[in-house]
C-alpha positions in Angstrom: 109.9 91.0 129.6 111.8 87.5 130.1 113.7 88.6 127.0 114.2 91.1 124.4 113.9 88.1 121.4 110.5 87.8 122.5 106.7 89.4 120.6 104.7 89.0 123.4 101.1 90.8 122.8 102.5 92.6 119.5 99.9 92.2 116.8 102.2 91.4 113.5 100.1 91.3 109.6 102.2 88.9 107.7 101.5 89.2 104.4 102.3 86.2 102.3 101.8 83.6 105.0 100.0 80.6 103.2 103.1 78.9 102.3 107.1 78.3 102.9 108.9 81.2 104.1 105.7 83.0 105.2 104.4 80.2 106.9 107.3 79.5 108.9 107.4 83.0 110.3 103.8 83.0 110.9 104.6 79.6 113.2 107.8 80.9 114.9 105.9 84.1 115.6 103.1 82.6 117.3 105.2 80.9 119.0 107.2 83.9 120.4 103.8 85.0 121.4 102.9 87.3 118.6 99.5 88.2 118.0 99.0 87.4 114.1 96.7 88.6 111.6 97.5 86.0 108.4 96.8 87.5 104.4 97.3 85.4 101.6 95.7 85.3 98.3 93.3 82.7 99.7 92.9 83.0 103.4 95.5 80.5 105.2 92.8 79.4 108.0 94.6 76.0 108.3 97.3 77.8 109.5 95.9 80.1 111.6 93.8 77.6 113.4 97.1 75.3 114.0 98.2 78.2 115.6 95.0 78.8 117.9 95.1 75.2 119.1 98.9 75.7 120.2 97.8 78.9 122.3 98.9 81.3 120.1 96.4 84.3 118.5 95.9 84.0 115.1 93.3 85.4 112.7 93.3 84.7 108.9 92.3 86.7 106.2 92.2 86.8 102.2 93.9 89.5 100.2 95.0 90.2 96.8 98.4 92.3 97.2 98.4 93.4 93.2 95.6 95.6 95.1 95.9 99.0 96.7 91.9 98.8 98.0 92.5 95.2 99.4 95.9 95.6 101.0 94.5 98.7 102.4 91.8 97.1 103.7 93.9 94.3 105.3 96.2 96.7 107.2 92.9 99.1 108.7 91.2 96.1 109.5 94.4 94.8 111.2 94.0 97.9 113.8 96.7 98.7 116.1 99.9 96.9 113.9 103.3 97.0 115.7 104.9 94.7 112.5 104.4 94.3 109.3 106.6 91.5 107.5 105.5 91.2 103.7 106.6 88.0 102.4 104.3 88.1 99.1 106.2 86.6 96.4 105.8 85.1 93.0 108.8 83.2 90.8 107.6 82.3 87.8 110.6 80.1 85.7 109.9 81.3 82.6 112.6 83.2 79.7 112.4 86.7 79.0 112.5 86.2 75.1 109.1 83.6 75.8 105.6 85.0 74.3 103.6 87.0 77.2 106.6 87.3 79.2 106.0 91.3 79.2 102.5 90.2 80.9 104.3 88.1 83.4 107.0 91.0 84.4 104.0 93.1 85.3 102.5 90.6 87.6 105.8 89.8 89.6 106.3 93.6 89.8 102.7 93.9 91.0 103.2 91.1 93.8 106.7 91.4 94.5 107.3 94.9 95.0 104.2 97.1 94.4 102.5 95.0 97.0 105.0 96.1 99.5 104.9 99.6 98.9 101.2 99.2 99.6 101.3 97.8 102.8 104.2 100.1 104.0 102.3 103.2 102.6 99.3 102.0 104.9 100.8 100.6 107.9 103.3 103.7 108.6 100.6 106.4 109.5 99.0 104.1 112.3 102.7 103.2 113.5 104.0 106.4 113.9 101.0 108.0 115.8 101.8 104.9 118.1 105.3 105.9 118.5 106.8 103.3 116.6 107.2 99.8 114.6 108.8 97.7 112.8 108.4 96.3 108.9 110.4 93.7 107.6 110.4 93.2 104.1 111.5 89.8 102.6 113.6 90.1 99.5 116.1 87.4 97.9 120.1 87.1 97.0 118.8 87.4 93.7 118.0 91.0 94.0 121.8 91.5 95.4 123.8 89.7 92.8 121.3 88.2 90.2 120.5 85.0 92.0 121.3 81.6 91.1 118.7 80.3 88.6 115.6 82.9 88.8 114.5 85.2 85.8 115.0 88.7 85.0 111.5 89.9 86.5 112.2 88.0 89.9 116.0 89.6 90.4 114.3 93.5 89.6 111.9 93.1 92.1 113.8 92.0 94.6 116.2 94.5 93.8 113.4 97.0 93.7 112.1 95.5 97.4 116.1 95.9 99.3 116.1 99.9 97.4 112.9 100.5 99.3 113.5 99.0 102.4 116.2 102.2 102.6 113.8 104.9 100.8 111.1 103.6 104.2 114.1 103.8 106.5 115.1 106.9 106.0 111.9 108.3 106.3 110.0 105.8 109.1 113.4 105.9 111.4 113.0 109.6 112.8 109.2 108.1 114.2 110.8 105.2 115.6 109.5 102.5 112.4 112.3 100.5 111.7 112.4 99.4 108.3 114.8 96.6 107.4 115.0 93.1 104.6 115.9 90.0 104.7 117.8 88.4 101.8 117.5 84.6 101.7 119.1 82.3 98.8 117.5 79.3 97.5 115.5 77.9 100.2 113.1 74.7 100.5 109.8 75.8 99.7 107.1 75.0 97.3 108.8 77.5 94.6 111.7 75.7 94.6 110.2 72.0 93.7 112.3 70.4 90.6 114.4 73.7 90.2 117.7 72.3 90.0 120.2 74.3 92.3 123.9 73.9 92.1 125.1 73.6 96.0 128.7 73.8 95.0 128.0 77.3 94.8 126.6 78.0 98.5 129.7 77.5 100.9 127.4 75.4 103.3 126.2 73.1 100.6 122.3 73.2 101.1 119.4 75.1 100.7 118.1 76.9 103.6 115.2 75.6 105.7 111.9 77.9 106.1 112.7 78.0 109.5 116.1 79.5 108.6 114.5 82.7 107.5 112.1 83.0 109.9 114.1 83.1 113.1 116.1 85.9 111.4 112.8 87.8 110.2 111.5 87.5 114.0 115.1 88.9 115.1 114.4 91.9 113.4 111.0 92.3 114.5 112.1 92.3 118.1 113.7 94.6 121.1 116.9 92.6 120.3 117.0 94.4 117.1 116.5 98.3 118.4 119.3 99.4 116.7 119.1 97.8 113.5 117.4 99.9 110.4 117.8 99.8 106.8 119.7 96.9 106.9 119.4 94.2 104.4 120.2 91.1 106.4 122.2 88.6 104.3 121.1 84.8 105.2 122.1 83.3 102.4 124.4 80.0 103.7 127.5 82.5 102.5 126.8 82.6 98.4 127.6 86.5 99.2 129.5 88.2 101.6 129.5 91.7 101.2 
């Protein structure tokens, strides 16, 4: 090993990879030499094949996270996983006193959070007979203090997603699965098109770049993060220092 930031060979399922945060980490993966298998609602074969033609490995596949059979299916089809980083996520901009919003709550809890718990549930078993993994799971600054601008069903899940990342730790650490989060703020991405952002209130005065996340998501996925586990890593330009 030239160095212990590197994936060389490890086969990493990110979930969510279709689009801004995921799809960064699925190109600074590849290019750390990870073997990918992509999942997104619709199948991000764009992606994987960019991937491909740079030398990288790269499968893609469809799945619907709000799904226990599907997300189960993903991980066993996956076979031998040493990373699982589920960046699934849905911010709709609506108020909590609009019509349907209960129906909305239920579908962020489904993609934010329940998704998660189904891929963790699924990927652990395989990880531990194999002596070990890791699973990063990608949650917001909202979930830590509120957030900035998002809605009420977008800060609980979040703040659902960094409570388990410590309830898998506990229990994936004694077989060598590290579980940890990352906790990004307002970052450039589709989601955040129009949403108006006040950068007075993030001590380096700009969003984050996909890439931003990524790097730190990879970190944790790597031998350079052996020691790290339940940790929910703040990259968030400084909005909160805890």
């Amino acid at each position: 090993m030239k160095s212990a930031f590197e994936l060389s060979a490890r086969k990493v399922v990110v979930i969510g990879a279709a689009g801004g945060i995921g799809q960064a980490t699925a190109r600074v993966f590849g290019g750390l030499g990870a073997r990918l298998v992509l999942a997104d609602r619709e199948a991000p074969t764009d992606l994987a094949a960019e991937i491909v033609a740079a030398g990288g490995e790269a499968s893609a596949s469809a799945c619907d996270v709000a799904s226990r059979d599907a997300v189960e299916a993903l991980i066993a089809g996956a076979g031998d996983i040493d990373a699982l980083v589920y960046v699934a996520a849905i911010c709709p901009w609506d108020d909590w006193t609009d019509d349907g919003w209960d129906d909305v709550f239920d579908d962020v809890l489904a993609v934010n959070l329940r998704g998660a718990v189904f891929a963790a549930r699924a990927a652990m078993p395989g990880m531990a007979a194999r002596g070990g993994g890791r699973i990063v799971l990608v949650g917001s600054l909202a979930g830590k203090m509120g957030g900035l601008i998002a809605s009420a069903h977008y800060v609980a899940s979040k703040g659902g997603l960094h409570a388990l990342v410590k309830w898998l730790a506990q229990r994936g650490g004694p077989q060598n699965i590290l579980v940890s989060g990352i906790a990004p703020a307002s970052t450039a991405t589709p989601m955040m098109e129009g949403k108006s952002v006040d950068l007075e209130r993030i001590p380096l005065r700009r969003m984050s770049s996909p890439e931003e996340i990524a790097w730190p998501t990879a970190f944790l996925c790597s031998d350079a993060a052996s020691y790290i586990c339940g940790t929910v890593l703040d990259v968030n330009g400084g909005v909160y220092m805890a």
